[in-house]
Structure formats: structure tokens, C-alpha cells
N, C-alpha and C positions, 0 to 999 in steps of 0.2 A: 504494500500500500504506500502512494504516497502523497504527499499535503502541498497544494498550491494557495494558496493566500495571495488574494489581488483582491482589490476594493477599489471604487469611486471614481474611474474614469473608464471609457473604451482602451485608453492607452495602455492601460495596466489588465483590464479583465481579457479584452482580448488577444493580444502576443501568451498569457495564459492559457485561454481556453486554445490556442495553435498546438503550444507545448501537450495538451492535455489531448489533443487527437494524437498529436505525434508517438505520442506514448504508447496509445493503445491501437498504433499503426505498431506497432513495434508488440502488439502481443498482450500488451494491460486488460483486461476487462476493464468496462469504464465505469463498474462500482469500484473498483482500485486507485481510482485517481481523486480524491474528497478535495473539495474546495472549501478555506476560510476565507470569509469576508464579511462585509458588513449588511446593510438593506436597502444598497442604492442599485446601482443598474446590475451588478454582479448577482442580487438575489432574485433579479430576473433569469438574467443570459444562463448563469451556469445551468437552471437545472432546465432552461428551454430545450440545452444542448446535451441532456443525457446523464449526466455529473451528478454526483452527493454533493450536498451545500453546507455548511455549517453557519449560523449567522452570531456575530457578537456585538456586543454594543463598543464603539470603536469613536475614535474623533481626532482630529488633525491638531494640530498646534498652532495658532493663530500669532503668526508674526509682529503682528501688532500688540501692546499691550490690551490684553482682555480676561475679564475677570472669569472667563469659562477656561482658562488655561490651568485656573487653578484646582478644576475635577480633573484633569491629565492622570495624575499622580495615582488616583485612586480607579479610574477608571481602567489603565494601563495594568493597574495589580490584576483588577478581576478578570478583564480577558484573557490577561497571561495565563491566570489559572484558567479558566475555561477551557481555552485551546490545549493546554496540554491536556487535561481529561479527554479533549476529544481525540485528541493525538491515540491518548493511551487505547481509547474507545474503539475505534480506526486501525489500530494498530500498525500505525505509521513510521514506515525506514525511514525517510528523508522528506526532508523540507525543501520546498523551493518558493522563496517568497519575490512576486511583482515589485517590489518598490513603494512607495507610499505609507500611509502610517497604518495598514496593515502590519507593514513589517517586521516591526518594534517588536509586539507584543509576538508574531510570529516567530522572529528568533528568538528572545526569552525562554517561548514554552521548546521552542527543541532543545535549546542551553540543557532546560530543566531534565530535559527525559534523554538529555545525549547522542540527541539526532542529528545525523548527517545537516547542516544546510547552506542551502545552495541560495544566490541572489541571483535576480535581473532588472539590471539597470535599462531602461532605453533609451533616454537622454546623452548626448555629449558632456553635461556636467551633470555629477553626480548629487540626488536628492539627498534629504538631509535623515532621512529612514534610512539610505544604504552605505552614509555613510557613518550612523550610528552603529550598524550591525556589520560592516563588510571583515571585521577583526573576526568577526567568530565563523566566518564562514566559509566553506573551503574550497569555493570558485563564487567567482563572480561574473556571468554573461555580461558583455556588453554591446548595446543596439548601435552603437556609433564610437567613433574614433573623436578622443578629445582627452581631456581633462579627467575623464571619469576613467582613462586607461592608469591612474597615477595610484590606483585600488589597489590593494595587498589581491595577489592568486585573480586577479583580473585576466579575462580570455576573449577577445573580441570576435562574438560569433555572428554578429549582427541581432535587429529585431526578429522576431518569430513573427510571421507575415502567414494567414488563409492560403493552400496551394493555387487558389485561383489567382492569387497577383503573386506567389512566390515561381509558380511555371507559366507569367501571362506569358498572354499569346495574341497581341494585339492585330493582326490580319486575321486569325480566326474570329478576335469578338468583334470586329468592327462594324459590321454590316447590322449583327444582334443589336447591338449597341445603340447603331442610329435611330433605329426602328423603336426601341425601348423608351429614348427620350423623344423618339417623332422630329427628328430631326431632315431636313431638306439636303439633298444630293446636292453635294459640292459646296457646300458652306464651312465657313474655318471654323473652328468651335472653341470657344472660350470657356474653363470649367473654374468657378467659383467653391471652395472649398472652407467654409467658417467654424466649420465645429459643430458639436452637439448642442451647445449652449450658440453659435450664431459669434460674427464676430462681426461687430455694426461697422466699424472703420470697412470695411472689406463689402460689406454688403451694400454699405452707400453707396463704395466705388462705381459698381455696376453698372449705377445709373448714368454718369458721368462717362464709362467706357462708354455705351450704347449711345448713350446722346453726342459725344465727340465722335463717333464712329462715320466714316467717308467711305472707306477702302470694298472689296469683293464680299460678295455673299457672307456674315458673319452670327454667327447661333450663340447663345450660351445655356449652360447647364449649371443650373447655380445650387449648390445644397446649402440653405439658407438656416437648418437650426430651429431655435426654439423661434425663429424671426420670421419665417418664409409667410406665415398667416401675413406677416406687417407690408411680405415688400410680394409679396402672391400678386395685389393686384394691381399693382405697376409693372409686373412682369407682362402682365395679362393686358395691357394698355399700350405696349414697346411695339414700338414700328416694326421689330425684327422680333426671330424666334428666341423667346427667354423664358426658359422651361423651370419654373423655383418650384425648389422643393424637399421638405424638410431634412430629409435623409434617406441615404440609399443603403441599402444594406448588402448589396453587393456592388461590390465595391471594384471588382473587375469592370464594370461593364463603361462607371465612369470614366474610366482612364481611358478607355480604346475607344471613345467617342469624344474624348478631349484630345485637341490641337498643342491646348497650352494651359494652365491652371493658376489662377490666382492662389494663394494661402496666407495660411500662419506657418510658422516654423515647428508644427510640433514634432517630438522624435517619429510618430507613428508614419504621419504624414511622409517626412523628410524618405524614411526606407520604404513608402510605395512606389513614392515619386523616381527613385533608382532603379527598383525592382521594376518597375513597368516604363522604364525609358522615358518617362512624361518631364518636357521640357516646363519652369514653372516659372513665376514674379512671386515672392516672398515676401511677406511683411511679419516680421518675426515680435512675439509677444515679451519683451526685452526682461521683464521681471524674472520670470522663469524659466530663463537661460536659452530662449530659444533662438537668439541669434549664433549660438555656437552650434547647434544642431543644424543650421541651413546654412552654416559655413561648410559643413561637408558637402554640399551642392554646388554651391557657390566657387569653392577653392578648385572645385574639378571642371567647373565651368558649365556646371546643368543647370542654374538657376541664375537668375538677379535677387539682387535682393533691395527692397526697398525701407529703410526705417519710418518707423509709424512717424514721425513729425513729419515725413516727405510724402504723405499718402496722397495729398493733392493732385502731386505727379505723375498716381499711377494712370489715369489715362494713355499718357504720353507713353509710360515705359511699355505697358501693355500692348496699346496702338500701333507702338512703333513693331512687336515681336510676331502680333497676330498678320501684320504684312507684311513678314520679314520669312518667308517659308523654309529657305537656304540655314537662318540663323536656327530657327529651331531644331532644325535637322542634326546642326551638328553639337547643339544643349542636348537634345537626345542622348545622341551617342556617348556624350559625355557622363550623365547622370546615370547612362548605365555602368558603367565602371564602378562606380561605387555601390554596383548592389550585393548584398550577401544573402545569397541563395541558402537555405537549405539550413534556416537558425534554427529551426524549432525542431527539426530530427537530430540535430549536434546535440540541443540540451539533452533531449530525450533521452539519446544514448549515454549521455555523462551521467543521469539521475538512476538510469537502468543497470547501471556498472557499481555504481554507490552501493546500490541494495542486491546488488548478486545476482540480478534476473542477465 
């Protein structure tokens, strides 16, 4: 048996729930593989996808001063204990904990019971969970090349990436693709990318691409977040095809019907965009270290990147890439360079060797 712990973002549950097929590609039954987490989108997804769930009451550390920092202390005690009963309950070799403030209490309860555990970072600079824990732990995956290679037993295996963008195949999806967003034969297609939460700098932009827009036949596919209700019917009003909408859940079909892709810089993002050749304009969210994640794009020459005080701009930079056919072609080729294929069977295999299978 073994314990994956991800909580509170896609970033984290899903390169998990990759590891967590990978696993039982490799022979696990997948009551074998029990998920820790908390009661956000994790204790939906895990058990939509087959998986034991364990839920604990869990909370992040709030940067700022706040007087809800001051339950941490106590609330950290009881989960720790919790998950290790569950550990014991489960009877779990090895630990592999996502990153985030799952983690804490995660490696604690293995500390307690002398479990194997394993990290995965996805970020280029490492969070403040992995690198609370990475001392106890006896590998550390990493999604990206950076800062976060500076870990004790740190292995850069890449993100654990769905085989449908870790083996894409963009001449086979492409056709599905157009058809899926209803897109017009021979339009350049601009893909909007903001998050689950919507990322309004980025979602304004659109309006501004579309409305400066001059050049040949131009579409967008914009995944607008918890926003697309806001910006639906300005989509639905644009002289040109501008298909919003909330989220896609496969996630292959966007890329190979995307030209070119606005974003944020997040880790998960940054190793699609490689993994599926998708030439992009980054506006990186600087708090949370995401301009050193889109520096892996950027340094290899698959992206621009744009800082949010220069977002005004991005018509121009976009404009200028969406008629620029030659330029993207070869941000393509470039962005594929830096992809790493085949992270979520590496882990696998290192977590399968741990426990003897």
C-alpha cells in the first residue's frame, strides 16, 4: 500500500492522481494506492477516479499576520495523529506527499511510523511544505529545473503530466479539436489559459487582443475560470469566433487547437506547454515564484514572457506572434526541448522499488 497526500489545487491533486494511474499501470490494484487530503477539489477528483480518500481537517499558513495562524499548532498535532492511524489502518510502505500544506502533517505521520517518504515539488522554486520536510525525505521529484534543484536527494524527473499530453499527438487531435470548440477552417487560434479561479489581468486582455485585431482569419479559445459567466457574453457579442468557457477537462484537445496561448506561469501549465510543443505569451503571477517556472520556456526560447505591470502590451506582443507563423514554429520546437516525458512512471517505479513490489 501506498499514501499520496495532495490537497487544494489541480496543481498538486492532479500530477498525483498521474502518479496514482502510473502505479497501478505498473500492477497496484487501485485500492492500494489511498489518498490524504483535505475537502477541496481532491475530495472530489480522487474518488471520481477510482482511489480510497482519507479527508482531515488541514489549513495553510497565512503569510500575513492572522490570528487563524494561531490554530496551526494544534490543528497540525491532530492531523498528524490522524494520518498516521490511517497510515497504520492502510497499512502503508511509503509516503509520497504533493507539496503544499498537506505535506507537513504528511511527513510527521510517516516520521512517526518510519515510512519511507518520498516529495514532489512542481515548481522551479521550492514551497515552503517541501522545504520544511525535504531533510526527512529520501528523494525529492522535481517538475522543473531551478532553485528547487538546490534540495538534499533532489532528482529532476519532470511534472507527472495525463498520457494524453505526456504522448500528445497534435496532427492526430487536430481536426477533433477544431470540431470540439467549433472552430472555422483556417483560422489562427489564440488559447486563453487563467486558471480555475480565472485570472482577470489575462481575461481583460482578450478583449483588447480581439478588438486590436487587423490580420487573417483569427478564433480564440479562452478557458475563463470561475469568470467565463462575466466575460460569456462579450464572447458571444465579438465580431470573431471567441468560444469562453469555464474549463476543459481534457486538456489535450486545447493545445492541438491552439496556434498560440496566453497564460500564467504556473508549474503545471509551464510542463504542458513543452510537453505538447504549444508556443505561448506568459504573464507570470510574481508572488508565487512563477516567473522562474516560465523562465524554463522563456530561456529555451518557447515562450515570451510578459510582467503583469506591462499587461497593457499584451495586445501588441500577442498580435504581433499570432501573425508571425515562421516565429511560432520555431517557439515550438523550442518548448519542446524542455519536455520530460514519462515523470509519473519514473516516480512510480522509484515508490515500487521502496516497498519491494
Amino acid at each position: 500500500m501506498i499514501a499520496i497526500a495532495a490537497a487544494g489545487t489541480g496543481g498538486h491533486v492532479f500530477p498525483a492522481l498521474a502518479v496514482a494511474r502510473a502505479l497501478v499501470q505498473r500492477g497496484l490494484d487501485p485500492a492500494e494506492v489511498v489518498f490524504l487530503g483535505g475537502h477541496r477539489l481532491e475530495a472530489r477528483a480522487v474518488p471520481a477516479a477510482g482511489f480510497p480518500f482519507e479527508a482531515f481537517q488541514l489549513a495553510g499558513l497565512r503569510r500575513s499576520l492572522s490570528p487563524r495562524n494561531l490554530a496551526i499548532p494544534l490543528m497540525l498535532h491532530r492531523s498528524t495523529r490522524a494520518m498516521a492511524e490511517a497510515l497504520e489502518r492502510h497499512r502503508v510502505r511509503a509516503v509520497l506527499a504533493m507539496g503544499g500544506y498537506v505535506s507537513v502533517p504528511a511527513a510527521r505521520a510517516a516520521r512517526r511510523l518510519s515510512l519511507p517518504l518520498f516529495l514532489q515539488e512542481q515548481n522551479a522554486v521550492p514551497g515552503l511544505a517541501v522545504r520544511l520536510t525535504a531533510r526527512r525525505a529520501q528523494r525529492v521529484f522535481l517538475g522543473l529545473p531551478g532553485p528547487a534543484e538546490r534540495l538534499p536527494r533532489s532528482l529532476l524527473t519532470g511534472n507527472p503530466l495525463p498520457p494524453a499530453l505526456d504522448a500528445f499527438d497534435r496532427a492526430g487531435l487536430a481536426a477533433a479539436a477544431r470540431r470540439r470548440y467549433h472552430l472555422p477552417e483556417g483560422a489562427t487560434v489564440l488559447g486563453v489559459l487563467g486558471g480555475s479561479l480565472g485570472a482577470r489581468v489575462l481575461n481583460e486582455a482578450v478583449a483588447g487582443i480581439v478588438g486590436a485585431w487587423a490580420g487573417e482569419p483569427l478564433a480564440v479559445v479562452h478557458l475563463a475560470g470561475a469568470e467565463a459567466e462575466v466575460f460569456g457574453p462579450q464572447a458571444a457579442a465579438a465580431a470573431l469566433p471567441w468560444r469562453c468557457l469555464p474549463f476543459e477537462e481534457q486538456m489535450q484537445y486545447f493545445y492541438a487547437a491552439c496556434d498560440l496561448v496566453l497564460c500564467r506561469g504556473g508549474a503545471m501549465t509551464i510542463s504542458e506547454l513543452a510537453a505538447t510543443g504549444t508556443p505561448a505569451v506568459v504573464v507570470p503571477l510574481d508572488r508565487v515564484g512563477q516567473r522562474h517556472n516560465a523562465a524554463v520556456l522563456e530561456e529555451a526560447g518557447g515562450a515570451r514572457l510578459v510582467p503583469q505591470a506591462g499587461a497593457a502590451g499584451l495586445p501588441g506582443v500577442v498580435g504581433a506572434l499570432l501573425g508571425d507563423e515562421a516565429a511560432r514554429a520555431e517557439m515550438a520546437r523550442r518548448a519542446r526541448t524542455r519536455a520530460r516525458p514519462g515523470a509519473a512512471e519514473e516516480i512510480a517505479v522509484r515508490l515500487l522499488e521502496a516497498v519491494g513490489e
